[in-house]
N, C-alpha and C positions, 0 to 999 in steps of 0.2 A: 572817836566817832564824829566828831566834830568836824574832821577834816574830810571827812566821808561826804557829808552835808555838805560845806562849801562849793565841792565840785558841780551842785546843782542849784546854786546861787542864782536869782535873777537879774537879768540887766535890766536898769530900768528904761525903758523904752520914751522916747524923746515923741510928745505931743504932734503931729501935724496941722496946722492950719488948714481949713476948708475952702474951699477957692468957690466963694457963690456965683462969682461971675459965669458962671458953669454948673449949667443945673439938668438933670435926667430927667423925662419923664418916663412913669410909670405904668404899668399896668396891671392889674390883678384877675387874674387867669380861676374862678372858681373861689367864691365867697362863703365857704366853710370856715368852721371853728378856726381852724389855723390859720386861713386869712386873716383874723383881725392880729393876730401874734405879729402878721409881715404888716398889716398896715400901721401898729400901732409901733414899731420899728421904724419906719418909715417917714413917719411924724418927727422925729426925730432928727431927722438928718435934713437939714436947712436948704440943702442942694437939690433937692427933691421933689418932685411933682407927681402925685399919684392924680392920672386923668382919665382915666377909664379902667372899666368892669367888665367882665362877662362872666355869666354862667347859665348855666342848658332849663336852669327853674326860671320859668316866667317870672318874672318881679321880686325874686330873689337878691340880685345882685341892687337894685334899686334899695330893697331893705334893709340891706346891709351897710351901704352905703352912710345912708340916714339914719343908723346905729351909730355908726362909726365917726362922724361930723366930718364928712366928706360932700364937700360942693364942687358944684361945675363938674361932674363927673358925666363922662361917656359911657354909657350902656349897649352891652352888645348880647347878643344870644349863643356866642360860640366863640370860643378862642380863634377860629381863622378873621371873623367881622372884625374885632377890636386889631389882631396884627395888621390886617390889610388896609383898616381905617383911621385909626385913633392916632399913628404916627406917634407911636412907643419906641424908647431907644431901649427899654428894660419891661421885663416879665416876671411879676412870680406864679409860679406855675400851682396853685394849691387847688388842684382836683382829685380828682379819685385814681387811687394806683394806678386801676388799668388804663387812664387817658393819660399817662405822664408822658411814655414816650410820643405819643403824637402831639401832642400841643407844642413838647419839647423841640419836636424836629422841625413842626412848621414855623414855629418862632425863628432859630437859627438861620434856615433856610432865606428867611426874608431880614436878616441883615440883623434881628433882634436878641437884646443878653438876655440871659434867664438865670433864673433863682429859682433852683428847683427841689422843692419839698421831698425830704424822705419817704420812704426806699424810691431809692431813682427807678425802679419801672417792678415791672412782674417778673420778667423772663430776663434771660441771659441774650437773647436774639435782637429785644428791645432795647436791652443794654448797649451793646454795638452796636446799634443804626443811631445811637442818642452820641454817642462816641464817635463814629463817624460823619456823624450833619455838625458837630464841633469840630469836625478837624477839616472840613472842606469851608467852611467859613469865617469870615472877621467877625466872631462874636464871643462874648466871653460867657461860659458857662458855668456855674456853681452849682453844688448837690448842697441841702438845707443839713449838715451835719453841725450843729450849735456846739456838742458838749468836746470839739475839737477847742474851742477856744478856755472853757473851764482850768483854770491855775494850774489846777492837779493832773488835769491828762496831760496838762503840757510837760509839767514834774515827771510822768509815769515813762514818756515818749522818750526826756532826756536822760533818765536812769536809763532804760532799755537800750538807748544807742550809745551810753558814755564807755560801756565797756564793764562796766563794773560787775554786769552781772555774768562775765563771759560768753560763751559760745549757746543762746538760746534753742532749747529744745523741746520744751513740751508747755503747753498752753491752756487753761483750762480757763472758760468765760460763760459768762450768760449773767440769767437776772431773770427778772418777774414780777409778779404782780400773784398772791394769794387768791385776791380775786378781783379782777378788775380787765373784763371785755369792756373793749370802749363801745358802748352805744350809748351814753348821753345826747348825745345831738343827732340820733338814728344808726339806721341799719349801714347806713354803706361802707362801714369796716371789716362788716363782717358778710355780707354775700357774696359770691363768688364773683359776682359780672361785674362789681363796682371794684372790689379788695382785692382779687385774683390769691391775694395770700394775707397771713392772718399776724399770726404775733411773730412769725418767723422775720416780715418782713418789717412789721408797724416798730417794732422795741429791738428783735434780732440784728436790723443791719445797726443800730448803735453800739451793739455790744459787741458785735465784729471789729466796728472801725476803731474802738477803744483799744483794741490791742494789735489790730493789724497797723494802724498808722505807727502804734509806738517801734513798731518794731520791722517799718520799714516798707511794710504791704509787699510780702512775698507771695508767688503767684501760687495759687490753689491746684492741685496735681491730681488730688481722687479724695471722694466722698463716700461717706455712708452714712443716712439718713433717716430719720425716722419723722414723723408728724401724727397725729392725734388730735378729735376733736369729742371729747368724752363731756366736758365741760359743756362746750357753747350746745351741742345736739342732744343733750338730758333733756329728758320732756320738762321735769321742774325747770328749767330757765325760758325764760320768755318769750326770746327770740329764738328758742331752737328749729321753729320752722322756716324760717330763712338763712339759717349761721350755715355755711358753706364752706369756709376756712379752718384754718391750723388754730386749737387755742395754744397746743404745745408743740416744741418738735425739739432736736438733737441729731448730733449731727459730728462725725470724727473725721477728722480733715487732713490731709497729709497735706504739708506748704512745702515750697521749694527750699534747700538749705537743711531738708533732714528735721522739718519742725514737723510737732501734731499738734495740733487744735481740739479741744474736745469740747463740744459748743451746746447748752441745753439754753431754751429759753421759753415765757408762759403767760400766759393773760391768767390762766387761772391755774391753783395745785393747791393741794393738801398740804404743803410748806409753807412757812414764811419765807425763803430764801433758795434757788436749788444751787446756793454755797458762791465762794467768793470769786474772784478772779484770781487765778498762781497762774505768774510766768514765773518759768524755772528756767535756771543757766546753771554752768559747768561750775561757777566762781561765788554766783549766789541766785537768789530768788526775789521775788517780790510778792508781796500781798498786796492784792486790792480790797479793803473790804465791801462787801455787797451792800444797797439799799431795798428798802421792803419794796417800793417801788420806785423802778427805773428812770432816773431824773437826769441820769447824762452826767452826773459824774461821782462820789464816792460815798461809802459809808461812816466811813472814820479816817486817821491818819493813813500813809503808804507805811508797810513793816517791809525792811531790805531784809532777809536772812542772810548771812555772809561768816566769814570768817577774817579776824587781825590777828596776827600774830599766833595761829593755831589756835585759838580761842572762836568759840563759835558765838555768836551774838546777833543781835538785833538792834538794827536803826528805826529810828520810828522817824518818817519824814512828816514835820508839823502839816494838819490841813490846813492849805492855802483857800482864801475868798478873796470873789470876783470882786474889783470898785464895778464893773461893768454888767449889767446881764449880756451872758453868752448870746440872747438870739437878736441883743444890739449890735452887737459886734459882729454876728455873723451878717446882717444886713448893710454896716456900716464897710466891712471888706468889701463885698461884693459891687458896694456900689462905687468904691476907690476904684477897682478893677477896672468899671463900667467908663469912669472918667478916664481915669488913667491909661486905661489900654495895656493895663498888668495879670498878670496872670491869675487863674480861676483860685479863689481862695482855698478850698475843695474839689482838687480836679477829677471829672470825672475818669480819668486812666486810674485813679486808684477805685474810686467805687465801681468801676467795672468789675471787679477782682472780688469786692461785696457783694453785690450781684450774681456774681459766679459759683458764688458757694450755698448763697442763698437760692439760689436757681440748680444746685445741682444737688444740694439737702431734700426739696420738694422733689424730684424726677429721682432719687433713688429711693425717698420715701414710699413713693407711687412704684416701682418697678422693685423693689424687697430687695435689693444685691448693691453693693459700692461700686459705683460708676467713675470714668475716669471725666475727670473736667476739660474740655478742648475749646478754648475761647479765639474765636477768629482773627486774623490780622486787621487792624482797625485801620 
């Protein structure tokens, strides 16, 4: 088994130097909770300028600001004032789902990078106009996907491609929360005009990207889908006069390559867990174990099921820890990019494919039958 293990060996990756003579400024697109995760990213990275705010609440963005010990900042009332003003070479885009695709395109459009907060938009039509104002521009674009950088997904991605596990065919993912709808910090997760979508898209598109990146992002072919809001619309919960969205959904997926995907995921259930992640192949399998709640990356070690020698067995691959937090690092790539003029750390040509499924799980939920998925030429 030993030797089983080695094959997934790390190299250890040689430090870069940061070149300060070369420094980005920033913008902060929507001064919600996640915002301070990208400003306090942000702080960090020495080449960095965060010099302007916007967002649609009056003095909002001004209190945020002065939370955060952020001076000399530029205040604006709308993602187009600060692009057209403030002389941003970088955006993070952390608003409300439904404005991701427009801020997103009008950013691009006027020359500007972005860093753009998960699930990349609502719809699958949104998804391709964000994909195409990326491909008609010099700008480099990134989706806010963190637990891409976590040890172990990086572990799961090179099992999955090494071969070991053979000819991949059947899929099984999700995760959840027993109970846990996000409204700490208000409603706008959960109504429909601010969230468009609920847990499908808030924790769902992580638990996509988890197994579709490992395994190469093959394109989505047909869907059947379900969604459910039993949870957030009970009259005993508090916000059920406004909860507008998915607490649950599900969703069986046919991928290109002869793969199935069988996808549940939950803000709220009667489980602790709705079960682990199994990719299955022809040669062997993988476990993922589940966490009670979805943190982007594992519950315990990876288990390989496989066979040596006609002997059936079990690899137990050690949990790997970050020296880095993953949403440093997802900040510190993007902004290489942004200097560099390197490619999107997270490109959105694969979360369009996230999107698609997530977008085609809701529209057959809504319409009771398995719908074929047709994503545009970009």
């Amino acid at each position: 088994m030993a030797g089983i293990l080695d094959r997934f060996k790390e190299e250890i990756a040689e430090k870069t130097e940061i070149d300060l003579s070369k420094k980005i400024k920033v913008g902060i697109i929507g001064t919600g909770w996640i915002a301070e995760a990208h400003v306090n990213a942000y702080k960090k990275c020495p080449d960095v300028e965060i010099i302007a705010a916007a967002d649609l609440i009056p003095g909002k963005a001004e209190a945020f600001c002065k939370a955060n010990g952020l001076e000399n900042i530029k205040f604006y009332p709308s993602h187009k004032e600060l692009i057209d003003e403030a002389g941003v070479d970088a955006v993070s885009v952390c608003t409300y789902n439904a404005t991701h695709a427009e801020c997103t395109i009008y950013a691009l459009d006027h020359g500007v990078s972005v860093l753009l907060e998960k699930p990349m938009c609502v719809t699958l039509d949104e998804a391709v106009e964000i994909c195409r104002a990326e491909k008609r521009n010099n700008a480099v674009l990134s989706i806010g996907f963190q637990p891409r950088f976590d040890e172990n997904m990086k572990m799961l991605k090179k099992i999955c491609q090494s071969g070991e596990l053979g000819k991949i065919y059947y899929i099984q993912t999700g995760g959840g929360r027993r109970r846990g709808i996000p409204t700490p910090y208000g409603t706008s997760f959960i109504e429909k005009e601010t969230a468009g979508i609920g847990a499908l898209g808030d924790i769902g598109c992580y638990s996509l990207d988890m197994v579709l990146n490992s395994i190469g992002y093959p394109k989505p072919l047909t869907v059947s889908g379900y969604k459910s809001a039993y949870f957030g619309k009970d009259p005993s919960y508090e916000h059920h006069d406004v909860f507008g969205v998915d607490d649950f959904a599900a969703g069986f997926i046919r991928l290109e390559g002869d793969i199935i995907l069988d996808f549940r995921i939950a803000w709220a259930m009667n489980l602790d867990t709705p079960g682990d992640t199994i990719i299955m192949g022809t040669k062997g399998s993988v476990r993922v174990p589940s966490t009670e709640c979805w943190n982007g990356s594992i519950g315990g070690p990876l288990v390989i099921y496989h066979e040596i020698a006609g002997n059936q067995v079990e690899t137990i691959v050690e949990e790997k820890h970050n020296d880095t937090d993953c949403f440093d690092i997802k900040i510190r790539s993007f902004v290489d990019a942004v200097k560099n003029g390197g490619e999107a750390p997270v490109p959105c040509s694969q979360i369009l494919y996230n999107q698609a499924i997530i977008d085609g799980i809701s529209r057959s939920a809504e319409l009771g039958r398995e719908i074929a998925i047709e994503i545009p030429e970009i």
